[in-house]
Structures are given as structure tokens and as C-alpha cells.
N, CA, C and O atoms as CSV, one atom per row, in Angstrom:
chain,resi,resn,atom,element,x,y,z
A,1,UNK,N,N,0.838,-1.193,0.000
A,1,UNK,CA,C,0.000,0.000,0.000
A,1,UNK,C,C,0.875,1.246,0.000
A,1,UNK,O,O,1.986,1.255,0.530
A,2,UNK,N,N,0.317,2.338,-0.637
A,2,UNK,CA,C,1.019,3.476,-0.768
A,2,UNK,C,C,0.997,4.388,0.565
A,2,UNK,O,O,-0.148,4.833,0.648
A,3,UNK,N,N,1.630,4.765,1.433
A,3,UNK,CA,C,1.663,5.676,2.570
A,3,UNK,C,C,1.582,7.313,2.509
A,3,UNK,O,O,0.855,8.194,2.968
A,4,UNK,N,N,2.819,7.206,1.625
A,4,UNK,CA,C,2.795,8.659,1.751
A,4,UNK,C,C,2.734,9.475,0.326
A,4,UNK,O,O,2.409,8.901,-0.713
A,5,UNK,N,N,3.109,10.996,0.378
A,5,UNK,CA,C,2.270,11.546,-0.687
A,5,UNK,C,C,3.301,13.088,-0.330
A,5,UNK,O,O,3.888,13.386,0.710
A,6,UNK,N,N,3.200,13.903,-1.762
A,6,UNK,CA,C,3.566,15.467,-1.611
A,6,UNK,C,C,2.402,15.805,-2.724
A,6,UNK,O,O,1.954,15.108,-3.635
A,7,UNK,N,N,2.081,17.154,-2.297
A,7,UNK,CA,C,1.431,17.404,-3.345
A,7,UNK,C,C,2.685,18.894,-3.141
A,7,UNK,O,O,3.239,19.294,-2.118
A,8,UNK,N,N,2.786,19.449,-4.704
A,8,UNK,CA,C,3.866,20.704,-4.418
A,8,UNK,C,C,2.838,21.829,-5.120
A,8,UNK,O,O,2.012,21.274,-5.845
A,9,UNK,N,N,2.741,22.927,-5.077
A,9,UNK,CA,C,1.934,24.231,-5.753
A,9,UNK,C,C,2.908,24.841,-6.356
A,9,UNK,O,O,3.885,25.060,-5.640
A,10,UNK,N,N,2.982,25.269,-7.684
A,10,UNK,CA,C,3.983,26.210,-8.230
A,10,UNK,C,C,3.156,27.481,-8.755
A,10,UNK,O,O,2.019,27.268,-9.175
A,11,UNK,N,N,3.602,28.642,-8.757
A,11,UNK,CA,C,3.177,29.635,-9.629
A,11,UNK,C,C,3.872,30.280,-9.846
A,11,UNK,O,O,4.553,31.007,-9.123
A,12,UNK,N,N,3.829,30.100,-11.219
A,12,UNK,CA,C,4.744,30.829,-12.621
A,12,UNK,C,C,5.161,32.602,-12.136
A,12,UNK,O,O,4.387,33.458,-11.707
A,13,UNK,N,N,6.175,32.674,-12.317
A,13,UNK,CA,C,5.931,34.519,-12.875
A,13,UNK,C,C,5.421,34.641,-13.789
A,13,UNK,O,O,5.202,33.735,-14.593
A,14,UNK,N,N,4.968,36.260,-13.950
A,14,UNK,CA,C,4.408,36.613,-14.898
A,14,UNK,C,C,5.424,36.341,-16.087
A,14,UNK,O,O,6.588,36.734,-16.011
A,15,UNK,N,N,4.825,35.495,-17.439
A,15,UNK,CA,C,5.311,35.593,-18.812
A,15,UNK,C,C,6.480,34.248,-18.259
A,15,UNK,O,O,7.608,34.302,-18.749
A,16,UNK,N,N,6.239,33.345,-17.480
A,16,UNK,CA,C,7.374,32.334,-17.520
A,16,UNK,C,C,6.310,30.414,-17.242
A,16,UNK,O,O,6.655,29.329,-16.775
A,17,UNK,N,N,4.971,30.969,-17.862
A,17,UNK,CA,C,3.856,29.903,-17.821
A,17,UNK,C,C,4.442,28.482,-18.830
A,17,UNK,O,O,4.790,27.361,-18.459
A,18,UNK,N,N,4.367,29.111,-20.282
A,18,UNK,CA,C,5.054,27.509,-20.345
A,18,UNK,C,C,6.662,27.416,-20.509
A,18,UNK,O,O,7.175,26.496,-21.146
A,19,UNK,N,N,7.240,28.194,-20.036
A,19,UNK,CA,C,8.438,27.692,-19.676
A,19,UNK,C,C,8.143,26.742,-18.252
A,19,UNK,O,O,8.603,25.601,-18.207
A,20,UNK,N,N,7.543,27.160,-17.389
A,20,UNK,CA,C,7.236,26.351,-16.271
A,20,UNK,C,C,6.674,24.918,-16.766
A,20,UNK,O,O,7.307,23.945,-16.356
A,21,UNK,N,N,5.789,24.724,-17.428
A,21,UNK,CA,C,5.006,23.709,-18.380
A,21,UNK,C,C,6.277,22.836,-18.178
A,21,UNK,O,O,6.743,22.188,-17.241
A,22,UNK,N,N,6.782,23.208,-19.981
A,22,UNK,CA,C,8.095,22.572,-20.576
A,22,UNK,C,C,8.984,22.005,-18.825
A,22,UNK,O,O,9.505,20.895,-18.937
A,23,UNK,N,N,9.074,22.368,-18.032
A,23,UNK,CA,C,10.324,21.934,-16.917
A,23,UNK,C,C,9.633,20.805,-16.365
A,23,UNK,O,O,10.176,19.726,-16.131
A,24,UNK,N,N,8.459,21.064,-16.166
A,24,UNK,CA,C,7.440,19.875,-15.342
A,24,UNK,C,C,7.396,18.406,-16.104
A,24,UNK,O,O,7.357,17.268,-15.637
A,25,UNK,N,N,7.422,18.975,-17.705
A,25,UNK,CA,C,6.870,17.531,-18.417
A,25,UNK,C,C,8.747,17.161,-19.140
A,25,UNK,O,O,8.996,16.200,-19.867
A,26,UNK,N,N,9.659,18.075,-18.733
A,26,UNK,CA,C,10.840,17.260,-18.834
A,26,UNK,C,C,11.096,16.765,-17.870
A,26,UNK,O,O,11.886,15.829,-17.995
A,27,UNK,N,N,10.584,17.093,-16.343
A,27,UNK,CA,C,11.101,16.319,-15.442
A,27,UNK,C,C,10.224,14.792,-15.021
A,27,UNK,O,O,10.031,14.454,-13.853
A,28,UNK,N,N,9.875,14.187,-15.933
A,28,UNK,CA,C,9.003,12.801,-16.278
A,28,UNK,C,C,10.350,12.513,-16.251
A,28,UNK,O,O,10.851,12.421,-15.130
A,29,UNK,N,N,11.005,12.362,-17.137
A,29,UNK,CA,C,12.435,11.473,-17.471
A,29,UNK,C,C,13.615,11.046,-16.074
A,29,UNK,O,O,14.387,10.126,-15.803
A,30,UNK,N,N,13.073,12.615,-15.340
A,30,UNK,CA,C,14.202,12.157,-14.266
A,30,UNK,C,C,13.389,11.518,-13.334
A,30,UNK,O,O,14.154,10.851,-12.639
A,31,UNK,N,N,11.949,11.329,-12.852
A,31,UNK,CA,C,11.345,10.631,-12.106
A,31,UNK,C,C,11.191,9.317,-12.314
A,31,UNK,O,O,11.115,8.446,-11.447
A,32,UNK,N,N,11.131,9.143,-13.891
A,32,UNK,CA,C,11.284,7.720,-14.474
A,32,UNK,C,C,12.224,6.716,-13.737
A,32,UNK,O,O,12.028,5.542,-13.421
A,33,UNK,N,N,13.230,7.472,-13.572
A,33,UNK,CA,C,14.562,6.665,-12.983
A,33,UNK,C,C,14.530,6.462,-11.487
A,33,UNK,O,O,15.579,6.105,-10.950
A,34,UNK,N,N,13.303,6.672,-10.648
A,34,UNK,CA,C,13.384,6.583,-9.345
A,34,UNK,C,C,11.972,5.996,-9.310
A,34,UNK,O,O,10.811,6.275,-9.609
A,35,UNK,N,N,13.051,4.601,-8.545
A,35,UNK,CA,C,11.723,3.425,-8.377
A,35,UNK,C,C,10.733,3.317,-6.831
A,35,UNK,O,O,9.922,2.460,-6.481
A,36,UNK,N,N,11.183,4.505,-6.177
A,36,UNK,CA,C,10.394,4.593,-5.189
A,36,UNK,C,C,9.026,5.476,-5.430
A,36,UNK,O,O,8.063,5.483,-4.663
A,37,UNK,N,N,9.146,6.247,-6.704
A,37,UNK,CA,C,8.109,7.082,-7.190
A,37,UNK,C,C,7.205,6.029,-7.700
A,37,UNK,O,O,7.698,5.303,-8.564
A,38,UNK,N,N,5.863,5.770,-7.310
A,38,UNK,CA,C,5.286,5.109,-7.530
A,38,UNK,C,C,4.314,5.249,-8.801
A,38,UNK,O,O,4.123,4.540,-9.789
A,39,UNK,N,N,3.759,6.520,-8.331
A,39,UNK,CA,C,3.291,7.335,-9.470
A,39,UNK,C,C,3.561,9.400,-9.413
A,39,UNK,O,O,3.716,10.203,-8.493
A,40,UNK,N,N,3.501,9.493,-10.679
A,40,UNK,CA,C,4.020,11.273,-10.313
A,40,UNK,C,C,2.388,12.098,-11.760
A,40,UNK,O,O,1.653,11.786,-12.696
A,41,UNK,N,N,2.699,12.969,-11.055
A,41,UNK,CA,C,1.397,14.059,-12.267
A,41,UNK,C,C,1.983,15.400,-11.985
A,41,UNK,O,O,1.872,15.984,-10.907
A,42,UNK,N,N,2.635,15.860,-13.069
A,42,UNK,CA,C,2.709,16.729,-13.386
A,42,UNK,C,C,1.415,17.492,-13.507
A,42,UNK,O,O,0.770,16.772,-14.270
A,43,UNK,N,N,0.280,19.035,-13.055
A,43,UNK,CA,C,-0.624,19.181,-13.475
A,43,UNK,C,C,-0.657,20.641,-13.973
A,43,UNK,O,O,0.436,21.199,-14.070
A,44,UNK,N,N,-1.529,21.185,-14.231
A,44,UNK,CA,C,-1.794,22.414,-14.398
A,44,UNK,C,C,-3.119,22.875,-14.053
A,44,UNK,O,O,-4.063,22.381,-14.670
A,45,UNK,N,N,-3.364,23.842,-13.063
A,45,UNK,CA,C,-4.459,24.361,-12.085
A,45,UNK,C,C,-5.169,25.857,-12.259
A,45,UNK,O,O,-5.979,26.559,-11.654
A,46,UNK,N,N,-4.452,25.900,-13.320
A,46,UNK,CA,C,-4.701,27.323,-13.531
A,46,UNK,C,C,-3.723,27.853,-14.378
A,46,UNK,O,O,-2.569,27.426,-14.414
A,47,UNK,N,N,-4.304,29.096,-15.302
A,47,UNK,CA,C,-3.638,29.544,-16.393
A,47,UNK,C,C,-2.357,29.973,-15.368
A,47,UNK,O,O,-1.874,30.436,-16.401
A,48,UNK,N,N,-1.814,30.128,-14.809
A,48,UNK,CA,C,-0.096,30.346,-14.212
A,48,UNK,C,C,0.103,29.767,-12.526
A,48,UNK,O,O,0.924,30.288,-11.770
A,49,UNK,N,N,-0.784,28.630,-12.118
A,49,UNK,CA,C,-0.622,27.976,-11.527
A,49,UNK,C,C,-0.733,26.021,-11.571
A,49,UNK,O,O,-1.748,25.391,-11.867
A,50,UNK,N,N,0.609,25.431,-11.187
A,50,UNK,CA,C,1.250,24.283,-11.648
A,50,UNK,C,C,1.122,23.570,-10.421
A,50,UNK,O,O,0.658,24.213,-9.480
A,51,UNK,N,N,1.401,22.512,-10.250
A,51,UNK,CA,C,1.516,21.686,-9.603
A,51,UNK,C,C,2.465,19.995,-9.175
A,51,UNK,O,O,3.547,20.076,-9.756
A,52,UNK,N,N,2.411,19.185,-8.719
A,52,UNK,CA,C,3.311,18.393,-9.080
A,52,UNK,C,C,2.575,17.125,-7.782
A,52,UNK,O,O,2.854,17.189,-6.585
A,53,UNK,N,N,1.907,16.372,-8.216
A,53,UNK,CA,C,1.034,15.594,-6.903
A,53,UNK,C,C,2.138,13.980,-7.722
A,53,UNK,O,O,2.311,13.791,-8.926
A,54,UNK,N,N,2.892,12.747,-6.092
A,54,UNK,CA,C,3.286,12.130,-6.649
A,54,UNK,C,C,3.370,11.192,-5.068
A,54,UNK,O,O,3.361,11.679,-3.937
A,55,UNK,N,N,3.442,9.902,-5.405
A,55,UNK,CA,C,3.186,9.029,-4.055
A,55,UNK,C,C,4.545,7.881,-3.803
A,55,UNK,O,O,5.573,7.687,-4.452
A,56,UNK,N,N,4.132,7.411,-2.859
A,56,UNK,CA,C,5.749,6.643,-2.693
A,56,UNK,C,C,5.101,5.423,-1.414
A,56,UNK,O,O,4.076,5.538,-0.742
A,57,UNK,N,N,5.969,4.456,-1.407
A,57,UNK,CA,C,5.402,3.461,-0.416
A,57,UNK,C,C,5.369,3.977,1.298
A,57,UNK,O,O,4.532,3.824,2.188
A,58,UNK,N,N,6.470,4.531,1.254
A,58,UNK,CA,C,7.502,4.789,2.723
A,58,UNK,C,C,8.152,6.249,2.349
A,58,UNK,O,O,8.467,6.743,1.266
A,59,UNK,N,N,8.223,6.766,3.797
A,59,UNK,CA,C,9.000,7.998,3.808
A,59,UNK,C,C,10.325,7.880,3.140
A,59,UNK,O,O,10.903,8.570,2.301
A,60,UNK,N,N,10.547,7.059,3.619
A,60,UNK,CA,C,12.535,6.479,2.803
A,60,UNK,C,C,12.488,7.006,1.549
A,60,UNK,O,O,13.425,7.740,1.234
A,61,UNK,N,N,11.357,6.747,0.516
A,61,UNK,CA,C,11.230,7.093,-0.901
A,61,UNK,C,C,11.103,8.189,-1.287
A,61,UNK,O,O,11.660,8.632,-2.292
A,62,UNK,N,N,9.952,9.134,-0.166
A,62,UNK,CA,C,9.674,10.007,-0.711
A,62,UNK,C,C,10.970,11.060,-0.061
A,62,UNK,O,O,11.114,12.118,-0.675
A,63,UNK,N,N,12.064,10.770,1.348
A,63,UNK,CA,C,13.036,11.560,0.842
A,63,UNK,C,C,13.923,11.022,0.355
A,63,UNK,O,O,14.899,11.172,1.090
A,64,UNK,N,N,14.158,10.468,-0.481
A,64,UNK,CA,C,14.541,10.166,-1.687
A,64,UNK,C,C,14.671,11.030,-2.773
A,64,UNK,O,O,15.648,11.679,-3.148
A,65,UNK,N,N,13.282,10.922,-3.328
A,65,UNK,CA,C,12.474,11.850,-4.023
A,65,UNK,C,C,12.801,13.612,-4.082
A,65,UNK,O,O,12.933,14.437,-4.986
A,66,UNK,N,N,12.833,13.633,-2.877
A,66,UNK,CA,C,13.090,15.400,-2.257
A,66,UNK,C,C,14.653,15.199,-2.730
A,66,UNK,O,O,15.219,16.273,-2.932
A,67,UNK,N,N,15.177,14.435,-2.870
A,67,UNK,CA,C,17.172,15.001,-2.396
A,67,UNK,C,C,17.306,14.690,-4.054
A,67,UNK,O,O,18.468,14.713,-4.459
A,68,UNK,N,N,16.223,14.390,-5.106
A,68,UNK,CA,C,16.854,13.494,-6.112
A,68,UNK,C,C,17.044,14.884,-7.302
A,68,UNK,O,O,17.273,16.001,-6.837
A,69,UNK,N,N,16.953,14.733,-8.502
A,69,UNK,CA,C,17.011,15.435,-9.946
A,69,UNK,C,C,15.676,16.415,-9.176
A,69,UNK,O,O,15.721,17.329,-8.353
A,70,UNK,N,N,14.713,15.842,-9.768
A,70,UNK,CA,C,13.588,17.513,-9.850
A,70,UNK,C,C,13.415,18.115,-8.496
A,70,UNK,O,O,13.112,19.308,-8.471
A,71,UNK,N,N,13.576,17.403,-7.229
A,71,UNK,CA,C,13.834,17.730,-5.879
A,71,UNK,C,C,14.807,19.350,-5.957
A,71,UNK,O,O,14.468,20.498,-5.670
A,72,UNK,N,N,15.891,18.872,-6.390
A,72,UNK,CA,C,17.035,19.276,-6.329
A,72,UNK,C,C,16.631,20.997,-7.571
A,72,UNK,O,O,16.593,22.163,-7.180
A,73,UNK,N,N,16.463,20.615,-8.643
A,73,UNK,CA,C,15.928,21.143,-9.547
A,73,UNK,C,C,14.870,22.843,-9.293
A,73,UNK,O,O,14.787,23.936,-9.854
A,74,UNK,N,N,14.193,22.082,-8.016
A,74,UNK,CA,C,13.554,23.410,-7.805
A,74,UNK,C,C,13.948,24.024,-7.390
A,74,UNK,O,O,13.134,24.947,-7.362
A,75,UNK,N,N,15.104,24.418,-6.741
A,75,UNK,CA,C,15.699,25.609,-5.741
A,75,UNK,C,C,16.183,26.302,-6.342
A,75,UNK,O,O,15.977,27.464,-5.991
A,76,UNK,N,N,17.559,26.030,-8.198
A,76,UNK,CA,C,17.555,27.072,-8.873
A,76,UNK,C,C,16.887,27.910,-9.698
A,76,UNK,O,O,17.257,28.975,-10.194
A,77,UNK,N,N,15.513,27.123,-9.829
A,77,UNK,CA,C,14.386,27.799,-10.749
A,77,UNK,C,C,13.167,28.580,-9.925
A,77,UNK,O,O,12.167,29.140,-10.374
A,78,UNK,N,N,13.644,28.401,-8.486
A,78,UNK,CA,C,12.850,29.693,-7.571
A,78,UNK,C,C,13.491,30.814,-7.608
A,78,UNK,O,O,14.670,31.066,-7.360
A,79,UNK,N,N,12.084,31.886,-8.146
A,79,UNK,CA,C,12.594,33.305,-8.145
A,79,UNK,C,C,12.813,33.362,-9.745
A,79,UNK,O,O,12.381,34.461,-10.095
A,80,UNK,N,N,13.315,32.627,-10.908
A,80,UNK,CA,C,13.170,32.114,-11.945
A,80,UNK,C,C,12.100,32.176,-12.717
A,80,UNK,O,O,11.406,33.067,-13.206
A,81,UNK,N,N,12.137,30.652,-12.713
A,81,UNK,CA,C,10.338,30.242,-13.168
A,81,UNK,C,C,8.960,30.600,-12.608
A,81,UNK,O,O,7.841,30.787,-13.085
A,82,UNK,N,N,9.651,30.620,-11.106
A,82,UNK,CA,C,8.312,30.080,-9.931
A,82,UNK,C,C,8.727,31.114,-8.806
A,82,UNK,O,O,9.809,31.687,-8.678
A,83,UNK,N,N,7.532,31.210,-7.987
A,83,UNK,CA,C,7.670,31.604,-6.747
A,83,UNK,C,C,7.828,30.732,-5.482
A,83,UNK,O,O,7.584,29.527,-5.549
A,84,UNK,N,N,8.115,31.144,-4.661
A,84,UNK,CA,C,8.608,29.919,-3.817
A,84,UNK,C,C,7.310,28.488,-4.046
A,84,UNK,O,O,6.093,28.442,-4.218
A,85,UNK,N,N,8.408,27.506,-3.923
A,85,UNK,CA,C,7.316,26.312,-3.566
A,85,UNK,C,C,6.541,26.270,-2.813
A,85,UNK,O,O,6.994,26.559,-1.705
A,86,UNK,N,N,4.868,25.903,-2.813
A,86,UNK,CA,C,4.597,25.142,-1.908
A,86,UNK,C,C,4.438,23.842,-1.398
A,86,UNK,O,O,3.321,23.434,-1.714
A,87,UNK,N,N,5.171,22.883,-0.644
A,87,UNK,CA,C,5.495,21.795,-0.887
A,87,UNK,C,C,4.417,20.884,0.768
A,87,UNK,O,O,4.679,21.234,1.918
A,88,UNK,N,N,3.645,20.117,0.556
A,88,UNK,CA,C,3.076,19.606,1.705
A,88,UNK,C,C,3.488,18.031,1.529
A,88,UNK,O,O,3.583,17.535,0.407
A,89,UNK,N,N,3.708,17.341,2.635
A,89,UNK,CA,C,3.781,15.929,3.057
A,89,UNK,C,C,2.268,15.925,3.338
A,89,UNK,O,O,1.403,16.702,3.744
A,90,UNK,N,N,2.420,14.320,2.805
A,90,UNK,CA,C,0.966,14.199,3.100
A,90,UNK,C,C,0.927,12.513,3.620
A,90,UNK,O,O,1.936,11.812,3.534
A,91,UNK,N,N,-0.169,12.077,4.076
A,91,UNK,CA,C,0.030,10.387,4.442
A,91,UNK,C,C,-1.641,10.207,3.666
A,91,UNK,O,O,-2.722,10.795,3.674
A,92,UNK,N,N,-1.036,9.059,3.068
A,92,UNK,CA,C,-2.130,8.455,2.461
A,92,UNK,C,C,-3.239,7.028,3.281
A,92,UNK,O,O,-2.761,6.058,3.870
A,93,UNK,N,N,-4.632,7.277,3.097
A,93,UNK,CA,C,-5.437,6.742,3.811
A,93,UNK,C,C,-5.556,5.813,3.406
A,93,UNK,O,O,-5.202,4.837,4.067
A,94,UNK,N,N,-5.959,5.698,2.475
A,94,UNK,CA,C,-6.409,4.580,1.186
A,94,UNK,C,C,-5.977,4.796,0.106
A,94,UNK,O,O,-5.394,5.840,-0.187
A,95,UNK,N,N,-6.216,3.726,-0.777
A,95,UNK,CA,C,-5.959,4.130,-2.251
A,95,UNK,C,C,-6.311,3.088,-2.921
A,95,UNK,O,O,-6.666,2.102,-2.275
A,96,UNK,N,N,-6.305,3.035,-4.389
A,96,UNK,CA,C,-6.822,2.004,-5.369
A,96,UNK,C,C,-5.859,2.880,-6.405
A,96,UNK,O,O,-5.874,4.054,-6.773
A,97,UNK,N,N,-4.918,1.604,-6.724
A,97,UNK,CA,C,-3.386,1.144,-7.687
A,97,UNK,C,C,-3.632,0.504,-8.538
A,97,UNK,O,O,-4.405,-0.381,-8.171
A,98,UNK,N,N,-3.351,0.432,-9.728
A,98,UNK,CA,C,-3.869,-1.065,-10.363
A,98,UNK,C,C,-2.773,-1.513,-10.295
A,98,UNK,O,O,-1.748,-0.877,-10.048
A,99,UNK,N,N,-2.934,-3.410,-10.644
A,99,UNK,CA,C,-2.286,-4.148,-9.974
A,99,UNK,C,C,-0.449,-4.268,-10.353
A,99,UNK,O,O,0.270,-5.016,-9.691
């Protein structure tokens, strides 16, 4: 069963919307490579607000996750792309995975 969870909030500066886009759906490739990411969604919430909702079995994974490529990734593109993160831990209740 899946435990835990981040959901992150991004919002673009003004005039840096799909550059923000483009960073989210290149960073598929580097999540690809981390097998504690169980599942990841890149989203979009609004014409200049982004998102990033993604789950993991165990805390172990999800800081993992935080120390890895797009983890790492967001701190030089704050102030950049984005305004600060908002980043929440979350614990998961339930869920339905397919198999």
C-alpha cells in the first residue's frame, strides 16, 4: 500500500507559464529513474498555476524523491520560473493502484 504523498503548488511569474510547463513535463524522465516514485502528475491548475502531486510506499522514498534530480531542480528555478514552492507531506489513507 502506498503511505505517503507530496502534493507541491507552483506559480509561474508573470510571462514564464510555459516555460514552467516545458520543466514539469521534462522532469518525467528524471522521475522515471526513481523506483520509489510510484506514481508522479505533473498538473496544471490554472492559467499560471502548476503543480506536481506524486506518491511513494515509505517515507525512505519520498526523501529520496526530495534530495533526487527535480527535488534538487527546484531551488535554482525559484525566483526564476516560480515563486517559492509550496510543498506539503501528506500520508495516504487509502488508495486504489492497479495491480
Amino acid at each position: 500500500m502506498l503511505t505517503k504523498a507530496l502534493l507541491v503548488r507552483l506559480e509561474a511569474l508573470p510571462g514564464k507559464e510555459e516555460q514552467l510547463a516545458n520543466f514539469l513535463i521534462g522532469a518525467r524522465s528524471v522521475v522515471m529513474e526513481e523506483p520509489g516514485t510510484i506514481a508522479w502528475f505533473a498538473i496544471r491548475l490554472g492559467p499560471s498555476t502548476f503543480g506536481v502531486y506524486d506518491v511513494f510506499p515509505d517515507d525512505a522514498a519520498r526523501d529520496a524523491h526530495l534530495a533526487g534530480g527535480v527535488g534538487q531542480a527546484l531551488g535554482p528555478n525559484t525566483g526564476v520560473l516560480f515563486s517559492e514552492p509550496q510543498v506539503e507531506r501528506i500520508d495516504i489513507l487509502a488508495d486504489k493502484m492497479p495491480a
